[in-house]
C-alpha positions as CSV (number, residue, x, y, z in Angstrom):
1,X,0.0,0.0,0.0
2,X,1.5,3.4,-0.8
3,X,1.4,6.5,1.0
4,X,-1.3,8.1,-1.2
5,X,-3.6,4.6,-0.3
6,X,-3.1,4.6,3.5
7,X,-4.1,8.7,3.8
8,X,-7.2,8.0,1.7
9,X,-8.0,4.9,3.7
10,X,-7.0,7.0,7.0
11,X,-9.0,10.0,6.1
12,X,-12.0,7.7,5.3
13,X,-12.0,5.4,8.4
14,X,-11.9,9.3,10.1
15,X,-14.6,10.5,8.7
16,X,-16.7,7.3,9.5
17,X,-15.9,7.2,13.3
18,X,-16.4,11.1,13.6
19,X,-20.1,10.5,11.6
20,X,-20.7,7.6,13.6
21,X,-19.8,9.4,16.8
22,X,-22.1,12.9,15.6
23,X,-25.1,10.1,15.5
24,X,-24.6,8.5,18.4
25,X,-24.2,11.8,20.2
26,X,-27.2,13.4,18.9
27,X,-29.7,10.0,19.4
28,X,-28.1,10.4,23.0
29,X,-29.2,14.1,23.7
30,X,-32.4,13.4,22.2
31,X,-33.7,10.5,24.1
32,X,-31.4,12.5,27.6
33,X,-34.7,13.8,29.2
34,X,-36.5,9.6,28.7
35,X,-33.9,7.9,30.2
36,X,-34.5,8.3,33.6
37,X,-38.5,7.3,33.3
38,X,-37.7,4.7,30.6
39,X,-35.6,2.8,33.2
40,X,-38.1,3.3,36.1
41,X,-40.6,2.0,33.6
42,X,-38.5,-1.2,33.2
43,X,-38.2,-1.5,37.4
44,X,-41.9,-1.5,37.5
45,X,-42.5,-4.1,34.6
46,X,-39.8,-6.3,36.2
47,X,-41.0,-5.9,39.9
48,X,-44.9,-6.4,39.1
49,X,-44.8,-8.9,36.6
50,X,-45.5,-11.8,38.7
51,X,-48.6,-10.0,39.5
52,X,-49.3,-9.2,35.8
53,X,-49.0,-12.9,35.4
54,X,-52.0,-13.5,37.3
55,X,-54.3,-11.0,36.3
56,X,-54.0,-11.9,32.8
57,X,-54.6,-15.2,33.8
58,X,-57.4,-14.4,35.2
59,X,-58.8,-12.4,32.6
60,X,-58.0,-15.8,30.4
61,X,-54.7,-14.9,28.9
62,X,-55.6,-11.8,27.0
63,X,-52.1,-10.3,27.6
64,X,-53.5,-6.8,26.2
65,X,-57.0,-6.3,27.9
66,X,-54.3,-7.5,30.9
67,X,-51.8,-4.5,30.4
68,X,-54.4,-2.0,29.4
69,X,-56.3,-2.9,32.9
70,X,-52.8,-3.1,35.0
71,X,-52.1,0.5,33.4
72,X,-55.0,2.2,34.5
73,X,-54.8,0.7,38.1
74,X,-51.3,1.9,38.5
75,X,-52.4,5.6,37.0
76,X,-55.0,5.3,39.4
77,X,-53.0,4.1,42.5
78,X,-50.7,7.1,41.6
79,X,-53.3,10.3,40.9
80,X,-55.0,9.0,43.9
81,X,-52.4,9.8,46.4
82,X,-51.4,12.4,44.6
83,X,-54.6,14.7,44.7
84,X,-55.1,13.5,48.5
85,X,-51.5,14.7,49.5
86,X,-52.6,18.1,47.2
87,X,-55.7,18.4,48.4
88,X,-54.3,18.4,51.7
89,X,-51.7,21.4,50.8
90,X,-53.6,23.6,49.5
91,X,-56.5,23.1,52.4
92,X,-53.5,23.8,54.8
93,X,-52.4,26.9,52.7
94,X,-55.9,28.1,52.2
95,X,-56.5,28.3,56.2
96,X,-53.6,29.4,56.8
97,X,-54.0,32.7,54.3
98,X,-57.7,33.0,55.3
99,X,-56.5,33.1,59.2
100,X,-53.5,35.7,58.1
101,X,-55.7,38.1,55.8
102,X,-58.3,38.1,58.8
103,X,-56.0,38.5,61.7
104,X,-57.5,35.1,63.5
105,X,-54.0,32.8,62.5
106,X,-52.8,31.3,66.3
107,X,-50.0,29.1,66.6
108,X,-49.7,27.1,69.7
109,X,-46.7,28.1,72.2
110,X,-44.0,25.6,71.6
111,X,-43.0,23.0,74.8
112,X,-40.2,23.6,76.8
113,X,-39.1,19.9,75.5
114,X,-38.8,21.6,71.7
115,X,-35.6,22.9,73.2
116,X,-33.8,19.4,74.0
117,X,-34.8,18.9,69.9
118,X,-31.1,17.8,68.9
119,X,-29.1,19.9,66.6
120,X,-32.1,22.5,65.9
121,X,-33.8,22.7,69.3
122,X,-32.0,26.0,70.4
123,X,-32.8,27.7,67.1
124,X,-36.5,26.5,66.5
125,X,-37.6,27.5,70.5
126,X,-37.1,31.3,70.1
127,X,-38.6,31.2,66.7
128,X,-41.7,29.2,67.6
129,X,-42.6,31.1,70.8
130,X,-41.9,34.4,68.8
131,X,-44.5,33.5,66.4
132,X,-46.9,32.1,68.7
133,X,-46.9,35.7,70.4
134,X,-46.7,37.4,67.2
135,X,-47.0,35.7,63.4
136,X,-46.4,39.6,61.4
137,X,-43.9,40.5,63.6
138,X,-41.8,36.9,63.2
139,X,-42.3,37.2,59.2
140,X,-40.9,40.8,58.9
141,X,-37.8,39.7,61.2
142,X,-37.3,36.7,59.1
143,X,-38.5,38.9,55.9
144,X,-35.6,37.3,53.9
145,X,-35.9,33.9,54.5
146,X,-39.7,34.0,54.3
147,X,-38.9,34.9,50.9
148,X,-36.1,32.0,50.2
149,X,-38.8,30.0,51.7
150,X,-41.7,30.8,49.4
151,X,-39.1,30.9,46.2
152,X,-38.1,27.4,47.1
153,X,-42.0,26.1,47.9
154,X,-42.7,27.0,44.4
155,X,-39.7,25.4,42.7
156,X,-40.3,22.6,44.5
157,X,-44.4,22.4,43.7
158,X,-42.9,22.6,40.0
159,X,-40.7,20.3,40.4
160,X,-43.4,18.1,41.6
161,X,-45.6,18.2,38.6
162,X,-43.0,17.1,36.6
163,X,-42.2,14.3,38.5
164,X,-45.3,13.3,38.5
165,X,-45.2,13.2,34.8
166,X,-42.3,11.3,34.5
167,X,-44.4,8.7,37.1
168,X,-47.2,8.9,34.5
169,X,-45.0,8.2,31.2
170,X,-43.3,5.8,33.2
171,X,-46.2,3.6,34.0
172,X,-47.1,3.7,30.5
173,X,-44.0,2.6,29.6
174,X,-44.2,-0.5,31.7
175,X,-47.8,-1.2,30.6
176,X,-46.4,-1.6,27.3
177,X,-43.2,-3.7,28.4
178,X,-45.5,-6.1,30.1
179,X,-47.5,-6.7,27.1
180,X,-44.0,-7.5,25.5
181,X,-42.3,-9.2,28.2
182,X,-41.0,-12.3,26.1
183,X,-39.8,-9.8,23.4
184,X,-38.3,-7.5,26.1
185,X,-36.7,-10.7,28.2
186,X,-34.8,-12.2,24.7
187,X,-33.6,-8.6,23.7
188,X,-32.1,-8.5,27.5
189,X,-30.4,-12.0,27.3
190,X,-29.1,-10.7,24.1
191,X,-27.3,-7.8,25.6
192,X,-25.4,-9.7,28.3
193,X,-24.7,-12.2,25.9
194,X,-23.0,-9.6,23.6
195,X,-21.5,-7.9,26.5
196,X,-20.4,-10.9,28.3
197,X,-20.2,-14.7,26.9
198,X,-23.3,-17.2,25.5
199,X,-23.0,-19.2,28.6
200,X,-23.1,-15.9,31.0
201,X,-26.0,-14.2,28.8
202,X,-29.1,-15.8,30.6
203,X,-27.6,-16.1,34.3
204,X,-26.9,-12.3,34.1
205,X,-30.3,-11.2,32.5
206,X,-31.8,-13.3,35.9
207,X,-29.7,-12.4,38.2
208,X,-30.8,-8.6,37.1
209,X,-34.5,-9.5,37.4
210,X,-34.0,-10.6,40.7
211,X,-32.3,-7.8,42.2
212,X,-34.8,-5.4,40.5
213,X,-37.5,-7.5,42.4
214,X,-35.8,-8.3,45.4
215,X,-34.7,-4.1,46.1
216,X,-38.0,-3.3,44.5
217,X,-40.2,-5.0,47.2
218,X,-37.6,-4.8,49.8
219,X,-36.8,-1.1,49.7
220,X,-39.6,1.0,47.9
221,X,-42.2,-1.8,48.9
222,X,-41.2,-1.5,52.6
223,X,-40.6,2.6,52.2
224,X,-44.1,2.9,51.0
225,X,-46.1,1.3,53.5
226,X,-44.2,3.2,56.4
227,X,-45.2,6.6,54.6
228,X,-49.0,5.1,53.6
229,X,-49.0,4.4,57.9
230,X,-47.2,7.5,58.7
231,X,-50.1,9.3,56.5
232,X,-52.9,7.8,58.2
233,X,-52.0,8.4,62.0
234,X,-51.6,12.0,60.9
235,X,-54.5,12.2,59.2
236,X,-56.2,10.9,62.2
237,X,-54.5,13.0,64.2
238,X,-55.8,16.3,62.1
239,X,-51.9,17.3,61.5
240,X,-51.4,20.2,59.5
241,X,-49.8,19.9,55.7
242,X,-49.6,15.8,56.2
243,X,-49.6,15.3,52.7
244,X,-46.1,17.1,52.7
245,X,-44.5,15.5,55.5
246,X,-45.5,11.9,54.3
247,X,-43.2,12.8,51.0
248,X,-40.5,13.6,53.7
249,X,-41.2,10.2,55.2
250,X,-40.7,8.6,51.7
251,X,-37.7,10.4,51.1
252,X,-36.6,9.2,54.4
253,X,-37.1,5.8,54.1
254,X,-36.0,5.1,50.9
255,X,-32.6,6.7,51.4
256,X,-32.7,4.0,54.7
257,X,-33.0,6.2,57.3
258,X,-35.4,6.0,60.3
259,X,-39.0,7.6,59.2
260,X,-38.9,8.8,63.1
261,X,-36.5,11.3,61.9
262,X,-39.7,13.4,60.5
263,X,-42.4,11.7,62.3
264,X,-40.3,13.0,66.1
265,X,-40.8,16.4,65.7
266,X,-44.7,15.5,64.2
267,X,-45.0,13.9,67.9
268,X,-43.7,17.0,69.1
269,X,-46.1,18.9,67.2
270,X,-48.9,16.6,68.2
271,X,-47.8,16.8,71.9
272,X,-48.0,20.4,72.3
273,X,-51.8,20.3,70.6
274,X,-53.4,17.4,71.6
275,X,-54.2,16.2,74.7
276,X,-52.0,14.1,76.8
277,X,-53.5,10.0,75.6
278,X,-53.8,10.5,72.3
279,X,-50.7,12.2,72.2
280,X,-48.9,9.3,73.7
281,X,-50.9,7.1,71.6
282,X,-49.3,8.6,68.4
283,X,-46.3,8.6,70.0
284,X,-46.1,4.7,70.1
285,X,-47.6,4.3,66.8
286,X,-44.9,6.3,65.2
287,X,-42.2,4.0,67.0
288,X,-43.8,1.1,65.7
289,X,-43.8,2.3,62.0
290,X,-40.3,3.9,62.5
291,X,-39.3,0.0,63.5
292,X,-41.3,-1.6,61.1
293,X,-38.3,-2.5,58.6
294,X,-36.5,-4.2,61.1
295,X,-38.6,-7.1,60.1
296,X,-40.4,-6.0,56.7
297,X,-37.2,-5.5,54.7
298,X,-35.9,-9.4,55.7
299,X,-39.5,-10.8,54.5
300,X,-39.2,-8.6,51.2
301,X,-35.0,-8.1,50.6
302,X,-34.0,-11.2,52.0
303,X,-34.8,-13.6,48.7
304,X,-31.6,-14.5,48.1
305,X,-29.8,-11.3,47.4
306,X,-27.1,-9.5,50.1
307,X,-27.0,-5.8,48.6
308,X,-25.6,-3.9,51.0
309,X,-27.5,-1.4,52.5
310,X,-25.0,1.4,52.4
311,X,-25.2,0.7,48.3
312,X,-28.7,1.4,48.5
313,X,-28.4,4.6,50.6
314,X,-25.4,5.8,48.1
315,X,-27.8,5.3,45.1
316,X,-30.9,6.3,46.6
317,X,-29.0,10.0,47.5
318,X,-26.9,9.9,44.3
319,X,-30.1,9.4,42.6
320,X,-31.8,11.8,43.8
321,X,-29.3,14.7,43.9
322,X,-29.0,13.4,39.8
323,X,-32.5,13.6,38.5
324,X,-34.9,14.4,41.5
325,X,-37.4,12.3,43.4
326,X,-37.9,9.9,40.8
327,X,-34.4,9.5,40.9
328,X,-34.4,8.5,44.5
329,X,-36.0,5.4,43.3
330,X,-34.0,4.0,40.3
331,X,-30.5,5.3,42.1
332,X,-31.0,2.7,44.6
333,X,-31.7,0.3,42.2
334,X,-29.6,0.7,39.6
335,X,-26.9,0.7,41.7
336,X,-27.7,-2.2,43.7
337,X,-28.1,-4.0,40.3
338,X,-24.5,-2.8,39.2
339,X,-23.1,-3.7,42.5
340,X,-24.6,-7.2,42.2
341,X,-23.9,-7.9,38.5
342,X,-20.1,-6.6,39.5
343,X,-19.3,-9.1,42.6
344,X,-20.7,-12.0,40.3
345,X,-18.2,-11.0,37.3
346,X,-15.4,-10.4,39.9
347,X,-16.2,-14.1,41.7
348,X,-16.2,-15.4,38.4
349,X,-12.6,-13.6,37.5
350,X,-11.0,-15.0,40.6
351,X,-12.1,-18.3,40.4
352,X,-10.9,-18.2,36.5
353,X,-7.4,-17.3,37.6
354,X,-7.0,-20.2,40.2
């Protein structure tokens, strides 16, 4: 080959990788904003499919009257919730500007236990008792960060709805994958196959299904029934904005930390309104929930798979600080799955090179 050959062949083979690479980065920034609700939509199809199994049986194997009926239940189990926990903002917010405009607004002098609170009791005391002597004269003090406050209750009620969009597209999403699951499960086995070996295709593709089910019921299962018990004590016990402080409890225990964290200071709250029983009642109930894990996430996690829980917490919070609150829910997942598929390849490298 001369010179003149190899620089044409060289300028060619150029131009091809640089076209290939201009394609590849444009179908990337184009599908960006899906990624993160296309891969929750696969976590749901992969965690309820056993379920989707028996409701098409039961509707005598029509796979898509099956994932037409599992879609709207899921829609419905979502909007539900989420015009309750609305419903109940803006009900707080609307007394709460009705009492302000007509001068009526009381809040309840705080305990003197509020100031054993750890890390924040010192701060929150003064502020409290300030504003349960005087509500105008606390907000223009605190002018400032009434203002941060209200900036950031917006962003975040944006926010919000567009989470709750990326739920909605993501349910759709896994409708449609459970109407294709045998398609959907070949094309997987295919991938690992091409990424790994023929033998290792299959074993990966279920090892992946299992931790999506097992982290699946084990963490988000186990998170939402603490914040669906958490909601109803407080809605019992008439607390303000519950709707609100059962997200924090979701947050909470998805990123595996105690829901007492939130539900402590509700106590408090509760404590300084209620009377002494119920109060105390509350109290125990929120201990019980708070401890609830200790033997729901064995039942759930505890099929088989050893994730770590510090490699959930680390994906739960990376998630989240990545892409939001719906990332709080695949971060823990996806990285629980890349931590299991990496200990089997690096079993299966050691006990190559013995």
């Amino acid at each position: 080959m001369n010179n003149s050959d190899f620089t044409n062949n060289t300028i060619e083979a150029v131009v091809r990788i640089g076209l290939l690479l201009l394609l590849a980065t444009w179908c990337f920034k184009i599908i960006t904003p899906f990624i993160v609700p296309v891969v929750w939509g696969v976590v749901i199809s992969v965690a309820i499919y056993p379920l989707f199994i028996k409701l098409r049986s039961s509707l005598g194997e029509r796979n898509k009257l099956a994932a037409i009926i599992y879609t709207i239940i899921a829609l419905a189990l979502l909007i539900t919730p989420t015009v309750m926990i609305s419903d109940s903002l803006i009900e707080t917010s609307g007394k709460i500007t009705e009492q302000y405009e007509a001068g009526t607004l009381e809040i309840p002098p705080p305990n003197e236990s509020v100031k054993e609170w750890p890390v924040v009791g010192e701060k929150v005391y003064p502020v409290w008792l300030q504003a349960s002597v005087s509500i105008e004269d606390t907000l223009k003090k605190y002018e400032a960060e009434s203002r941060k406050a209200a900036k950031a209750i917006i962003a975040g009620a944006a926010g919000a709805a567009g989470t709750i969009l990326q739920f909605v597209l993501s349910i759709i999403i896994s409708g449609i994958l459970v109407a294709n699951a045998s398609g959907a499960h070949e094309m997987t086995v295919k991938l690992f196959t091409r990424l790994t070996s023929e033998a290792s295709g299959k074993a990966y593709a279920d090892l992946s299904k299992a931790t999506i089910r097992s982290v699946a019921q084990g963490v988000l299962g186990v998170a939402i029934i603490q914040a669906v018990l958490s909601a109803v004590g407080m809605m019992v016990m008439d607390v303000p904005a519950w709707g609100l402080w059962t997200l924090f409890i979701l947050v909470l225990a998805i990123a595996q930390l105690p829901p007492i964290i939130v539900l402590g200071f509700v106590s408090a709250y509760v404590f300084s309104v209620a009377e002494a029983t119920p109060a105390v009642i509350f109290l125990i109930y929120c201990l019980i929930i708070s401890a609830s894990d200790g033997f729901l996430k064995p039942l759930f996690l505890g099929r088989g798979m050893e994730t770590p829980m510090l490699v959930i917490l680390l994906g739960a919070i990376g998630g989240m600080m990545m892409s939001g609150i719906i990332g709080l829910f695949v971060g823990a997942i996806i990285l629980a799955l890349g931590y299991e598929l990496f200990m089997v390849w690096l079993t299966k490298t050691e006990a190559a090179s013995q």
